[in-house]
C-alpha positions in Angstrom: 0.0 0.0 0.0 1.3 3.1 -0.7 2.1 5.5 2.0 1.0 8.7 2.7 5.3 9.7 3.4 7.8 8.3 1.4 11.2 8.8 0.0 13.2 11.3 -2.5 12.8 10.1 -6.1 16.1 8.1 -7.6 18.2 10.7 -9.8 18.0 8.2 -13.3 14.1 8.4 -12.7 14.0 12.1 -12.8 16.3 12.4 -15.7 13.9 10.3 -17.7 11.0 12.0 -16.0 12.5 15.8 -17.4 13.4 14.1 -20.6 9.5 13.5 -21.3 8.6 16.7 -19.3 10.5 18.7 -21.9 8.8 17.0 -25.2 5.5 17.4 -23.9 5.1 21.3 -22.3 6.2 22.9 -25.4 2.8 21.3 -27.0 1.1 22.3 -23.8 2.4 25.4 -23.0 0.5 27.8 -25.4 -2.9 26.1 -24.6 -2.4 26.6 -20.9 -0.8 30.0 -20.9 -4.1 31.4 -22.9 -6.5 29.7 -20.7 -8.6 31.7 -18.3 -7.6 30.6 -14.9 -9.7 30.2 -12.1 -7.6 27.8 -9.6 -5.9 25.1 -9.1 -5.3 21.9 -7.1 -3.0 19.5 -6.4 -4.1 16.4 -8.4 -5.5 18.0 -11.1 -5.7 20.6 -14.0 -6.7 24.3 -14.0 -10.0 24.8 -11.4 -13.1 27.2 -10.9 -12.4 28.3 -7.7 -15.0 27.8 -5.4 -15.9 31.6 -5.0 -17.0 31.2 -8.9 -18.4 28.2 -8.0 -21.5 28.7 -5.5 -24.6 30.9 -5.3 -24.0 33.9 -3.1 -27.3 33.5 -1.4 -30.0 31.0 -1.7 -31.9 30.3 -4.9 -35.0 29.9 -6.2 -36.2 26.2 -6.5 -36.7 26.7 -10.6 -37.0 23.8 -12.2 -38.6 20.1 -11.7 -35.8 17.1 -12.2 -37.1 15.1 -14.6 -34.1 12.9 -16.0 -34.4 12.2 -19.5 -33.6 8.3 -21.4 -31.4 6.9 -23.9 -27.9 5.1 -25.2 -24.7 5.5 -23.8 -22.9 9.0 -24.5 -19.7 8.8 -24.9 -16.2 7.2 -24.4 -15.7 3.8 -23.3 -19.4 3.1 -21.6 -22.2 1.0 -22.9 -24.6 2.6 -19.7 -27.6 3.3 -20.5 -28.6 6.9 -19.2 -32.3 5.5 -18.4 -30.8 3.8 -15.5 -30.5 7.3 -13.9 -33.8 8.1 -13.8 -34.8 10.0 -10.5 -38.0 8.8 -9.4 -39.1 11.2 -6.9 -37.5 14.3 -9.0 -37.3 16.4 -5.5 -33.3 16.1 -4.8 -30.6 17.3 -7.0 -28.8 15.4 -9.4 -25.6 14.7 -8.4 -22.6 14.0 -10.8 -19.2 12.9 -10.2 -15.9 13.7 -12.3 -13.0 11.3 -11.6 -9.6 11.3 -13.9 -5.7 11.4 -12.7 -3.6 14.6 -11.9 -4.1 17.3 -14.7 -6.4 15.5 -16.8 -8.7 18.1 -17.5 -11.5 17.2 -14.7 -12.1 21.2 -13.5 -11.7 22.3 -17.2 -14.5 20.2 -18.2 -16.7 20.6 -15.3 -16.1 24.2 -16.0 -17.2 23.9 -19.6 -19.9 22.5 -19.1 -20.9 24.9 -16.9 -20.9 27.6 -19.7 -22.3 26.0 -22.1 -25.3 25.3 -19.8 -25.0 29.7 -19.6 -24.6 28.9 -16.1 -20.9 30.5 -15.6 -22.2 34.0 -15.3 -25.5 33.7 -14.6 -27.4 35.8 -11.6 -27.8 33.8 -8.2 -31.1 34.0 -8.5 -31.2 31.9 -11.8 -28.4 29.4 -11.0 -29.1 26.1 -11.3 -25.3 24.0 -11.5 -22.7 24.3 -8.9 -19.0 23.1 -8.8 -17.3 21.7 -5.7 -13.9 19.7 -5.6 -12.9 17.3 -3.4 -9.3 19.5 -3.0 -11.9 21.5 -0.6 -11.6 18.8 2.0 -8.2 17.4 2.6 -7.3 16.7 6.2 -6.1 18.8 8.5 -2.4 18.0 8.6 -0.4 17.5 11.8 3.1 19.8 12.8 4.9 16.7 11.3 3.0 16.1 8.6 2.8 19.8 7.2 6.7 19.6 7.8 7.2 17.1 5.4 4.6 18.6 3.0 6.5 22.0 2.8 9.3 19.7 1.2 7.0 17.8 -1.0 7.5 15.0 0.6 3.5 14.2 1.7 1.3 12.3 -0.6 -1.4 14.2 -1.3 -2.9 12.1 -3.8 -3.5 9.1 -1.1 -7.3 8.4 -0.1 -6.5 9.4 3.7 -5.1 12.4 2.6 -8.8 13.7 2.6 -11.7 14.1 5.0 -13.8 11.4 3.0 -16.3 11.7 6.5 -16.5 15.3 6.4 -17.3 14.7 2.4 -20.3 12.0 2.7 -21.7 14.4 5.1 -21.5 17.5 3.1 -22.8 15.5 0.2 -25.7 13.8 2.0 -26.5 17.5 3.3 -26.5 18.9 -0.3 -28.8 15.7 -1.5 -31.4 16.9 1.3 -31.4 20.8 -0.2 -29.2 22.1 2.9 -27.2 25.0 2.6 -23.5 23.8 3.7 -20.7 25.2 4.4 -17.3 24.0 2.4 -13.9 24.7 3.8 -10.9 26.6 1.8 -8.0 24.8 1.6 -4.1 26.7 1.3 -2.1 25.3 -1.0 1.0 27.4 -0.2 0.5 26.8 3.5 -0.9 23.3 3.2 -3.9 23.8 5.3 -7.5 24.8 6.0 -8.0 28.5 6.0 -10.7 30.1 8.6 -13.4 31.0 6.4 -15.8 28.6 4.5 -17.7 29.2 1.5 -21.2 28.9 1.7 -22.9 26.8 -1.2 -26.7 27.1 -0.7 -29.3 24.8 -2.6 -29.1 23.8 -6.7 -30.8 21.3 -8.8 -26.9 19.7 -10.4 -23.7 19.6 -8.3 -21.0 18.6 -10.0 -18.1 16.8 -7.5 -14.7 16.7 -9.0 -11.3 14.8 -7.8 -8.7 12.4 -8.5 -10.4 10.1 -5.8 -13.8 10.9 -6.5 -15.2 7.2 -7.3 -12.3 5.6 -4.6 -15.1 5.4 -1.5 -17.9 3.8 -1.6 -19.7 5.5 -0.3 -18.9 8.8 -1.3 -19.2 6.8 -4.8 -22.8 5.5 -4.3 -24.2 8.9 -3.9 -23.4 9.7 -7.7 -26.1 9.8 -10.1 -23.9 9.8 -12.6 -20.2 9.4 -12.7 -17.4 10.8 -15.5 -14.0 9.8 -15.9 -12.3 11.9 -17.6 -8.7 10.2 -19.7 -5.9 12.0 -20.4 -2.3 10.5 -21.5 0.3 10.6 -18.9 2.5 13.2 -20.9 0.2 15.4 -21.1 -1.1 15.6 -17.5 2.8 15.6 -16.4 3.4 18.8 -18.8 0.4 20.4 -17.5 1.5 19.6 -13.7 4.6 20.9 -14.2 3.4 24.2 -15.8 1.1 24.7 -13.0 3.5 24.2 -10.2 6.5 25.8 -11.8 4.0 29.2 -12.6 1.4 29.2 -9.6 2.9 27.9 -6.7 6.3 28.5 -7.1 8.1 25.5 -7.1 11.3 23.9 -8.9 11.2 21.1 -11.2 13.6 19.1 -9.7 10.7 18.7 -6.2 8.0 18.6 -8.8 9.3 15.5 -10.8 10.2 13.8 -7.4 6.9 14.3 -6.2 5.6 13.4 -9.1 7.4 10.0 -9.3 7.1 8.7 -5.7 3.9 9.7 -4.9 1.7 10.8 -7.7 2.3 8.5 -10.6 2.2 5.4 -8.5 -1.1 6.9 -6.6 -2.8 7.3 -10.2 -2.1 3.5 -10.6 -2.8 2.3 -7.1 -6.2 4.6 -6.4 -7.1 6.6 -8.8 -6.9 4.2 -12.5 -8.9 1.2 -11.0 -11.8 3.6 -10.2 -12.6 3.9 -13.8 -14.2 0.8 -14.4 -17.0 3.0 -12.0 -17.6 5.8 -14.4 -20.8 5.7 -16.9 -19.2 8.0 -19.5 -15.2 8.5 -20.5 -14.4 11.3 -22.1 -11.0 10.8 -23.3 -9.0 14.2 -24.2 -10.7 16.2 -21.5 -12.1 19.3 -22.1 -11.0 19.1 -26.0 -13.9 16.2 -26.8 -16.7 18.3 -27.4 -19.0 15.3 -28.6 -18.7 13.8 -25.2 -19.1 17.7 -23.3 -21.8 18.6 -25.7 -23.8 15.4 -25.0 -23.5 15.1 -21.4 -24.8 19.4 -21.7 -27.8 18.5 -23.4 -28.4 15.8 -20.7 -28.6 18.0 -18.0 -30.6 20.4 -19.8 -33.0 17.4 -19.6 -32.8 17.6 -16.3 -32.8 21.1 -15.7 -36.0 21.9 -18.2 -37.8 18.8 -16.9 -37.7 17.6 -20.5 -37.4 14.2 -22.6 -35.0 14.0 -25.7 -34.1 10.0 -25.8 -34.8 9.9 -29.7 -32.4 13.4 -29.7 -29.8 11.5 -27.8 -30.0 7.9 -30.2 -30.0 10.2 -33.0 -26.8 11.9 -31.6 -25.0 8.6 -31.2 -26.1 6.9 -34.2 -23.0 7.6 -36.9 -22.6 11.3 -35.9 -18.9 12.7 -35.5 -20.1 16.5 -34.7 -21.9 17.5 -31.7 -25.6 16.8 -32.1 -27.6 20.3 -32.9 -30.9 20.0 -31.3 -33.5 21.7 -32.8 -34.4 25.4 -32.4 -37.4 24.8 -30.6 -35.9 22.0 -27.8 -32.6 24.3 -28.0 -32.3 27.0 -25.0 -28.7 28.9 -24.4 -30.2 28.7 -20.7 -32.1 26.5 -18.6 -35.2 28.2 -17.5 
């Protein structure tokens, strides 16, 4: 099992390590440079931060959650989508997005945010909210934040978070409580003072590298993504981030990288896909996958039925299904 401390990386292993690191940011680095950033975390690519994330006061209940029919979407999964039918239609949908370090998990919750108009849309209106399971690591001991400081804690192990403190908040969301979500320092490695409230909406979607690990964190998902990068990429990406936002060399990055973060991806993190109903390999870049999985939970939102829209989509089609003008809306009402 791997442990949550372990040991510095052997030289030869980061040698190879930069070797790939170098053939794979130059590809990445003009993509990442012009994105719009809105956080980070430590297992994964660029982030809404949770003050961009959550409804400044409570909404209004808008819309009934009726969850619409059909085939599988996209990627690797043969699931049909009927299977998450909500019954009772009275708690909100909850979605999970799984995938390793960097793979593109916040960029593509945070797409489909917008293309559900939902990114700058007035509280009062807002009906999809973000959280990330970076909110809840532990609190770390003297010792432990010690070691951390010299990237030498495994942040990507499962007891590295507060999975009791997450079932809880999730099980308070599923019941339409307003709850309170802690603010985790990544320079200082721990929990800041403040919360952020998150009040009430009809989709949450919960984002992390160990998203699908617990049970029972996992069985409260109506629906789970995996999002599937290659390991290049999600290295370049890591190192970019770490290098430009948190300030730290590449020599610590690619030790961390090699004894605790590529062999926590393998232990933890891979075996969990097996979980997810959709893949969406490429990340944020498959817009077939994004664009299906939007018009989903606009079927949700608009308490609508589009199962022959959704077979049409998937029969033969290479381009994002259009739906028609008068089943289209640019926001869920």
């Amino acid at each position: 099992m791997l442990g949550l401390c372990g040991f510095r990386a052997p030289a030869s292993l980061q040698t190879q390590a930069s070797a790939r690191v170098a053939r794979a940011c130059a590809a990445v680095a003009g993509t990442w440079q012009g994105a719009a950033r809105w956080g980070c975390e430590p297992g994964g690519e660029e982030g809404l931060s949770l003050t961009h994330q959550i409804n400044p006061a409570p909404p209004r209940r808008l819309v009934s959650r009726r969850l619409s029919g059909g085939s599988s979407m996209a990627g690797d999964s043969e699931q049909s989508l009927q299977e998450h039918e909500q019954p009772g239609g009275g708690e909100p949908f909850l979605i999970g997005v799984s995938g390793g370090t960097a793979s593109g998990k916040s960029s593509v919750c945070a797409r489909i945010v917008q293309l559900l108009g939902q990114n700058e849309v007035d509280y009062r209106q807002k009906q999809v909210v973000i959280l990330s399971q970076d909110s809840f690591y532990r609190v770390l001991t003297s010792e432990q934040k010690s070691k951390a400081l010299k990237g030498q804690f495994n942040f990507d192990h499962p007891d590295a978070f507060d999975n009791e403190l997450i079932v809880k908040t999730l099980k308070e969301i599923m019941e339409g409580k307003t709850v309170q979500i802690p603010v985790y320092d990544f320079v200082s490695h721990s929990r800041k003072e403040e919360t952020v409230t998150v009040y009430p909406a009809d989709v949450v979607l919960f984002e992390g590298i160990l998203a699908f690990y617990t049970q029972e964190v996992r069985d409260l998902f109506r629906m789970k993504l995996f999002v599937d990068t290659d390991a290049d990429t999600r290295l370049s990406r890591r190192v970019l981030r770490d290098i430009s936002e948190r300030g730290r060399d590449l020599e610590q990055i690619l030790s961390q990288y090699i004894t605790f973060v590529k062999p926590a991806f393998e232990e933890f993190c891979l075996p969990t896909k097996k979980y997810a109903d959709v893949i969406i390999p490429r990340g944020a870049d498959n817009e077939v996958a994004i664009n299906l999985i939007v018009q989903h939970i606009q079927d949700i939102l608009n308490g609508g039925h589009s199962k022959r829209q959704i077979n049409s989509c998937l029969n033969g089609y290479t381009a994002p299904c259009q739906r028609q003008p008068s089943e289209s809306s640019s926001r869920p009402h």
